[in-house]
C-alpha positions in Angstrom: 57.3 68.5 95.7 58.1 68.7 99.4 59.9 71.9 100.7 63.0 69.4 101.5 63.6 68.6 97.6 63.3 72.2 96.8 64.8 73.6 99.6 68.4 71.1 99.2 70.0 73.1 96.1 69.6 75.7 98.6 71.2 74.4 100.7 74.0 73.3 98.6 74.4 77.1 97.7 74.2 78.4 100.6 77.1 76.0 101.5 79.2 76.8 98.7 78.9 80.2 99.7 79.9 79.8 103.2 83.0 77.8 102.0 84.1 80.3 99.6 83.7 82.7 102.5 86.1 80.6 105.0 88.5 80.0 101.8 88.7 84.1 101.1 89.2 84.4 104.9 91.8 81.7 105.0 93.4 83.2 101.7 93.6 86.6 103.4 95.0 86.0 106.6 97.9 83.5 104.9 98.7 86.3 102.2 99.2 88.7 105.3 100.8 86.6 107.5 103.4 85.9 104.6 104.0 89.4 104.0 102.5 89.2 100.2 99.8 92.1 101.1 100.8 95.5 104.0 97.7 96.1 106.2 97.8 99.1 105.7 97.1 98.8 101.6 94.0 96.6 102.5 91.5 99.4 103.6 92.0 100.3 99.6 90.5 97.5 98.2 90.9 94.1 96.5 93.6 95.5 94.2 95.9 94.7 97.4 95.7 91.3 97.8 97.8 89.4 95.5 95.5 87.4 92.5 95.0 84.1 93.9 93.5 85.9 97.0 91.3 88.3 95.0 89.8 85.4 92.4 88.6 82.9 95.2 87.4 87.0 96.9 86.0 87.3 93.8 84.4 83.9 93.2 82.9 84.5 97.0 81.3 87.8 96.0 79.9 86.8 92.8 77.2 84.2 95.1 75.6 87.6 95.8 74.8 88.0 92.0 72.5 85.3 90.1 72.5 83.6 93.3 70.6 86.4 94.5 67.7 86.0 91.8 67.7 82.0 92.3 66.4 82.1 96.2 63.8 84.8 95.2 63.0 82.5 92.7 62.5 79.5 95.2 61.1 81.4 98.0 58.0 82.5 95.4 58.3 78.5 94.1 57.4 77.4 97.0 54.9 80.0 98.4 52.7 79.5 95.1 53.4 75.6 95.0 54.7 76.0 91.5 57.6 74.0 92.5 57.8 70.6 91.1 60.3 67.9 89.3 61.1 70.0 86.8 61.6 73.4 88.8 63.7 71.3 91.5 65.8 69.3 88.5 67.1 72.8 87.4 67.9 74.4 90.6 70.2 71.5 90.8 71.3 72.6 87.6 72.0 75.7 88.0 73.5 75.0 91.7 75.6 72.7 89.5 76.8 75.4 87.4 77.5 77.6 90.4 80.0 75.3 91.9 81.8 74.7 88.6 81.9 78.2 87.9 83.4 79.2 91.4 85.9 76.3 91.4 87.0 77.6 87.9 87.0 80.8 89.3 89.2 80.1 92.9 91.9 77.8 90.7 92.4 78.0 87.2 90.2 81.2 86.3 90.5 79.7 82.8 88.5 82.9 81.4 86.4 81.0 78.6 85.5 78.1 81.2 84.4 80.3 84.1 82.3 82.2 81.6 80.9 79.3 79.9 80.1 78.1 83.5 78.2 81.5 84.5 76.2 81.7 80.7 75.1 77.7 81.4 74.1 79.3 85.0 72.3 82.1 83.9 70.5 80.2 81.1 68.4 77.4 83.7 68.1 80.3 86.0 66.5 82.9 83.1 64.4 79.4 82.0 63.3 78.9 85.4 62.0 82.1 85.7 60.3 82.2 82.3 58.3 79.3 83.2 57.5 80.3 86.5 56.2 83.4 85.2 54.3 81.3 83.0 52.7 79.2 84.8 51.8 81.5 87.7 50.1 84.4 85.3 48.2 81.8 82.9 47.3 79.8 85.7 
C-alpha cells in the first residue's frame, strides 16, 4: 500500500481531534462568557464546567487513549511494510468508530451507544494489532 492510503485515517483522526479541540475551546469560552462556570472554579478541574462543556472536554481527551495505540500501530505498519488492504480497511474502521463514538460522546452521551462505539473501536484496533504481531514475528 502507499504511505498516502495508510497515512489518510490518520489524517482523519488527527482531524477529529483537532475539531474536538476547537469545539472544547469554543464550549469553554461561551460557558464563561455566559456566566454558567466563575474563573476562578476553573483552575479545580472539569467538575467546573457545566456537562455539555465537560462531555465534548471529555470526548477531546479520550483521542489521547486508543488513539494513542493506533498511530504506534501505523507508524510500525508502515516502517515494516506490513501495511496492506486489509490493515488500511480497518484503520478506517476503527477511525470510523472514533468519530461515532466522540459525536455520541459531545451530543447525546447515550451511555450504551458511546460504549458500544468505543468496544467496536477497541475490537479492530486489538485485531489489528494481533495480526500485526503475527505476521511480523512468523514472518
Amino acid at each position: 500500500m502507499s504511505p498516502k492510503a495508510v497515512l489518510a485515517p490518520v489524517f482523519v483522526q488527527v482531524l477529529l481531534t483537532f475539531c474536538l479541540l476547537l469545539w472544547t475551546g469554543r464550549a469553554r469560552f461561551a460557558a464563561a462568557r455566559a456566566g454558567q462556570v466563575k474563573l476562578g472554579d476553573i483552575s479545580r478541574g472539569e467538575r467546573s464546567w457545566p456537562a455539555p462543556v465537560q462531555q465534548v472536554s471529555n470526548a477531546f481527551a479520550n483521542q489521547f487513549e486508543l488513539p494513542v495505540l493506533f498511530y504506534v500501530l501505523t507508524g510500525l505498519a508502515l516502517a515494516t511494510a506490513e501495511a496492506d488492504h486489509l490493515f488500511v480497511g480497518l484503520a478506517w474502521l476503527f477511525v470510523l468508530t472514533r468519530i461515532v463514538h466522540a459525536g455520541i460522546y459531545a451530543t447525546s452521551n447515550v451511555v450504551i451507544r458511546r460504549f458500544q462505539a468505543f468496544l467496536a473501536g477497541a475490537l479492530v484496533l486489538m485485531a489489528m494489532w494481533l495480526i500485526f504481531a503475527v505476521r511480523v514475528l512468523l514472518a
